[in-house]
C-alpha positions as a printed Julia matrix, in Angstrom:
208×3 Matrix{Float64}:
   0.0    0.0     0.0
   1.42   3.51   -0.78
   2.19   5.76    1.82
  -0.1    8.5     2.13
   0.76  11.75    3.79
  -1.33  15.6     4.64
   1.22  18.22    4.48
   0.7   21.78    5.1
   3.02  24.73    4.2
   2.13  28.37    4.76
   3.87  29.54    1.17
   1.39  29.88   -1.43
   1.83  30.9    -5.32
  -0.09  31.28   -8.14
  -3.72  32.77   -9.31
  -6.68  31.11  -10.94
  -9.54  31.79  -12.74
 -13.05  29.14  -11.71
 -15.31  28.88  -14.88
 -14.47  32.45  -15.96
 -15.02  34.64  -12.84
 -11.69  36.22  -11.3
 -10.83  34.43   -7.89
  -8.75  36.32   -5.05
  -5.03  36.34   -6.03
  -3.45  33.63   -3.52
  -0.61  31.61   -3.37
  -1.06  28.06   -4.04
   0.6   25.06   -5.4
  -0.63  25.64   -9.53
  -1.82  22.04   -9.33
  -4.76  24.59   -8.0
  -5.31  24.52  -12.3
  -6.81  21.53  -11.92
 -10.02  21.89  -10.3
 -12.99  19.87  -11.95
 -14.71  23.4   -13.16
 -11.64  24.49  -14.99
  -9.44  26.4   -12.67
  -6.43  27.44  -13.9
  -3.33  28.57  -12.39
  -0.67  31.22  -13.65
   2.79  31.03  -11.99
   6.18  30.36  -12.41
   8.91  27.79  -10.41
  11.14  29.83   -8.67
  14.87  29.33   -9.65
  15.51  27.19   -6.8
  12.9   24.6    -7.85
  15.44  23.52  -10.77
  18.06  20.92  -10.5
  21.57  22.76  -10.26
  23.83  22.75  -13.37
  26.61  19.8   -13.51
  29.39  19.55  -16.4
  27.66  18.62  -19.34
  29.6   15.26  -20.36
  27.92  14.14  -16.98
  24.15  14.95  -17.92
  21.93  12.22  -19.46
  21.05  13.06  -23.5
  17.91  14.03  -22.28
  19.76  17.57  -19.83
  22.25  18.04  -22.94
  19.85  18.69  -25.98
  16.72  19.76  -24.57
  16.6   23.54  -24.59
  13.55  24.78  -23.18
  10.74  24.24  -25.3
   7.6   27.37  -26.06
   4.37  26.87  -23.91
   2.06  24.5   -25.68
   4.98  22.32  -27.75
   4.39  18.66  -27.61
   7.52  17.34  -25.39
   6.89  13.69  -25.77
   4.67  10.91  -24.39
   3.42   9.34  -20.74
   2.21   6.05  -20.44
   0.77   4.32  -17.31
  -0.51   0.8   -17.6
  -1.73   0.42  -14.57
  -4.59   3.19  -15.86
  -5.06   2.53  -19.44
  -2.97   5.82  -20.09
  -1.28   6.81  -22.85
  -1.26  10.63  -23.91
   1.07  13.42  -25.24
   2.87  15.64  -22.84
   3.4   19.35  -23.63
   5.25  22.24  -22.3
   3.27  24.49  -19.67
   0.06  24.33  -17.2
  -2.18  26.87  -18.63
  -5.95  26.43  -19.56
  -5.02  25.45  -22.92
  -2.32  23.04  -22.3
  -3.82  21.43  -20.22
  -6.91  21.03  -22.08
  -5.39  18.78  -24.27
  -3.72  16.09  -21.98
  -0.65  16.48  -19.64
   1.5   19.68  -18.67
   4.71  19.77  -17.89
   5.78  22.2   -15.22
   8.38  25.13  -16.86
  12.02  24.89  -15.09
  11.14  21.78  -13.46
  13.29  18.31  -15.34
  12.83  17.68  -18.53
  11.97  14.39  -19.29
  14.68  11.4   -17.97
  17.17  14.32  -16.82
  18.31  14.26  -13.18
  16.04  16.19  -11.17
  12.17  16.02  -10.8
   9.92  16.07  -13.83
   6.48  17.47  -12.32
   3.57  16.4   -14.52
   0.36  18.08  -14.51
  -3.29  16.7   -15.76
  -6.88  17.42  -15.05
  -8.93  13.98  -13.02
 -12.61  14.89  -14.32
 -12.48  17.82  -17.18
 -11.09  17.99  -20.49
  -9.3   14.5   -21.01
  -9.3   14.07  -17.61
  -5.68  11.83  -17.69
  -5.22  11.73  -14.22
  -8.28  10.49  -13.68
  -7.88   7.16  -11.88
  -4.31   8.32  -10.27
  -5.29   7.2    -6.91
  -5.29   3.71   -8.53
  -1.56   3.18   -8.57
   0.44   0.94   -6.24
   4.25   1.2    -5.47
   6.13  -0.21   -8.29
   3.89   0.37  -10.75
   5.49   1.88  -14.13
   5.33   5.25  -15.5
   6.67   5.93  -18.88
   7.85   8.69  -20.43
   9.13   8.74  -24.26
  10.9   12.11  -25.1
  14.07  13.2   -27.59
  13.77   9.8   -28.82
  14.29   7.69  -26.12
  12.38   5.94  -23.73
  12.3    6.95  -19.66
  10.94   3.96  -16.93
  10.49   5.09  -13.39
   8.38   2.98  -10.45
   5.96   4.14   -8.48
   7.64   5.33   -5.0
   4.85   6.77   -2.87
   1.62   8.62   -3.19
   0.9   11.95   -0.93
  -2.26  13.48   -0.21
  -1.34  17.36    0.34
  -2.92  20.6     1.0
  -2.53  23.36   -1.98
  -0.07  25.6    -0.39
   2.2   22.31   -0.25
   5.32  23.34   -2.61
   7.59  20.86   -1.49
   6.33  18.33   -4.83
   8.85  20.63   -6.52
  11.68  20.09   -4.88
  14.39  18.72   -7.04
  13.69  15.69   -4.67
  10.25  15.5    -4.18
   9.02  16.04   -0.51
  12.89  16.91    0.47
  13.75  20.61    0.89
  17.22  21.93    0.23
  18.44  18.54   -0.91
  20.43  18.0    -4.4
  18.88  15.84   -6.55
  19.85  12.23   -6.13
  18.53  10.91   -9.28
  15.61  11.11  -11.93
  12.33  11.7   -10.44
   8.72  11.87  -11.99
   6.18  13.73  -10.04
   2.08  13.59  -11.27
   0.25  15.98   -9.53
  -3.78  16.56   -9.47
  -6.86  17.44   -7.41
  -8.6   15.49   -4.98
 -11.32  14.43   -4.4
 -12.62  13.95   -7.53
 -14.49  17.34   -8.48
 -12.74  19.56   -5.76
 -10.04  21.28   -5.41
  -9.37  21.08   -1.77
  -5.94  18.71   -1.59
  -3.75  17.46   -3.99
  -2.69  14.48   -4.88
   0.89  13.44   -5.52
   2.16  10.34   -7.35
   6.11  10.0    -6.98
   8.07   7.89   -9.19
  11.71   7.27   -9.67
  14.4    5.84  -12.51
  15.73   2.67  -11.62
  19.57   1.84  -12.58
């Protein structure tokens, strides 16, 4: 059984918009974008949100020739057996983007580089691709397919967290201030289903 954990953090980031009427400004994590009505979230990752820089003969293809793709471009694929998923990842976690399947969060790793890829999709609206995340069990396999090459992480741990919860960003998930230790996938959406009050988190990580 995955470990499941309520986190609170008093930072908060972002604004959203709920079915066209202007919400209060507030500071949330922009997994906020994902409420069942259409909520959408505008907000960047601060700098220290992305892995640090390492000589590039050590980075994986993936780190090398990725530069950072526009807002809406197609990055690659995700595919999760477990839930009958297989859909095409873009850049970004606007209204639009995500609209159309998964996001991927700006500054955050690209696909298969070291770091932590954060992943973004909608459980009930749109193509709802997160739909049955609360389905997966440790060990279960996410796959990624970007810059023609193919990316496996397991299923690590799922979190149930409260909006202002940044730490899912962390170049380690869940692990402030550490340096990244390897490649990380992190799926975020609301929960319940058709509310926005918690998140929930689906961790994943390469295996050597």
């Amino acid at each position: 059984m995955l470990e499941t954990k309520t986190v609170n953090d008093a930072r908060r980031d972002g604004r959203c918009w709920d079915g066209g009427a202007s919400r209060a400004p507030g500071r949330t994590l922009p997994a906020v974008a994902l409420l069942a009505a259409g909520c959408v979230a505008v907000a960047g990752v601060p700098a220290a949100h992305a892995a640090p820089s390492r000589p590039a003969a050590d980075q994986p293809a993936a780190a090398r020739h990725a530069a950072r793709p526009r807002i809406g471009k197609v990055i690659g694929t995700i595919s999760i057996k477990r839930i009958h998923l297989k859909i095409k990842m873009r850049e970004g976690v606007s209204e639009r983007v995500l609209s159309k399947g998964v996001g991927h969060y700006p500054r955050t790793a690209p696909p298969g580089a070291l770091g932590n890829t954060v992943l973004l999709g909608h459980r009930t609206t749109w193509l709802h691709p997160f739909g049955r995340l609360d389905r997966l069990r440790r060990g279960d396999r996410i796959v990624l397919k970007a810059h023609h090459r193919t990316y496996v992480y397991r299923v690590r741990g799922r979190h149930i967290i409260k909006p202002t919860d940044r730490r899912a960003l962390e170049p380690v998930p869940f692990k402030r201030g550490k340096a990244p230790d390897g490649e990380y996938v992190t799926l975020i959406s609301c929960t319940p289903k058709g509310s926005d009050r918690r998140r929930i988190v689906v961790v994943g990580k390469m295996r050597k």
